[in-house]
C-alpha positions in Angstrom: 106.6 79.9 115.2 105.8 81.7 112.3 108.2 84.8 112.9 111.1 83.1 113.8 110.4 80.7 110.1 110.4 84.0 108.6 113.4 85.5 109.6 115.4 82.2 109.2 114.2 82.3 105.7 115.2 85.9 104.8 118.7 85.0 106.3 119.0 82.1 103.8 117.5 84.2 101.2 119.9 87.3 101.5 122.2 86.7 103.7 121.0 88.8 106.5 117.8 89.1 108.5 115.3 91.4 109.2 115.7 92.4 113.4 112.6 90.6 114.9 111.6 94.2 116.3 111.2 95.6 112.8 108.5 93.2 111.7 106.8 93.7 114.8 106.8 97.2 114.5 106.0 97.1 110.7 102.5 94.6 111.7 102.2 97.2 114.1 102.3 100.3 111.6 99.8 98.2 109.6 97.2 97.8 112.3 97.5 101.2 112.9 96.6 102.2 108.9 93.5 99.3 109.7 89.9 101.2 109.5 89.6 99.6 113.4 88.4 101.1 116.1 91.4 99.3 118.2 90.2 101.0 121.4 86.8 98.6 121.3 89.2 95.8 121.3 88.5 94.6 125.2 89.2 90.8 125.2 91.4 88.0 123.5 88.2 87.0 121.7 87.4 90.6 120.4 90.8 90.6 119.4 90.6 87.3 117.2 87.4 88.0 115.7 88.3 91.6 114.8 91.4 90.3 113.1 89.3 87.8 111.4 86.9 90.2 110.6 90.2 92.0 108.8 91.6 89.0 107.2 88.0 88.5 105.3 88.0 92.0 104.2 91.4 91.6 102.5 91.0 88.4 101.0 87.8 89.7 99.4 89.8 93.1 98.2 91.9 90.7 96.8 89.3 88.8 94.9 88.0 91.8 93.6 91.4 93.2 91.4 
């Protein structure tokens, strides 16, 4: 999975890793700071195409500079 590649990865890189419950808390924190309404979120499929959603409106910030 793509959190467990990541921590391995970190460990090799600096010779400790990052506690699995930071990052989630950290993606967590970062949701939070989203402009979402995260209460409107009601399904799986809300949930996927609101991340979606975000990941487009990132990319295309990132584009932009």
């Amino acid at each position: 999975d793509w959190l467990d590649d990541l921590l391995k990865k970190g460990k090799r890189r600096h010779g400790q890793k990052i506690a699995k419950e930071i990052w989630m808390q950290a993606a967590l924190e970062l949701f939070r700071a989203m402009p979402i309404d995260w209460a409107e979120v009601g399904t799986e499929d809300d949930l996927r195409e609101t991340l979606k959603g975000l990941e487009s409106r990132i990319k295309s910030i990132d584009i932009e500079d």
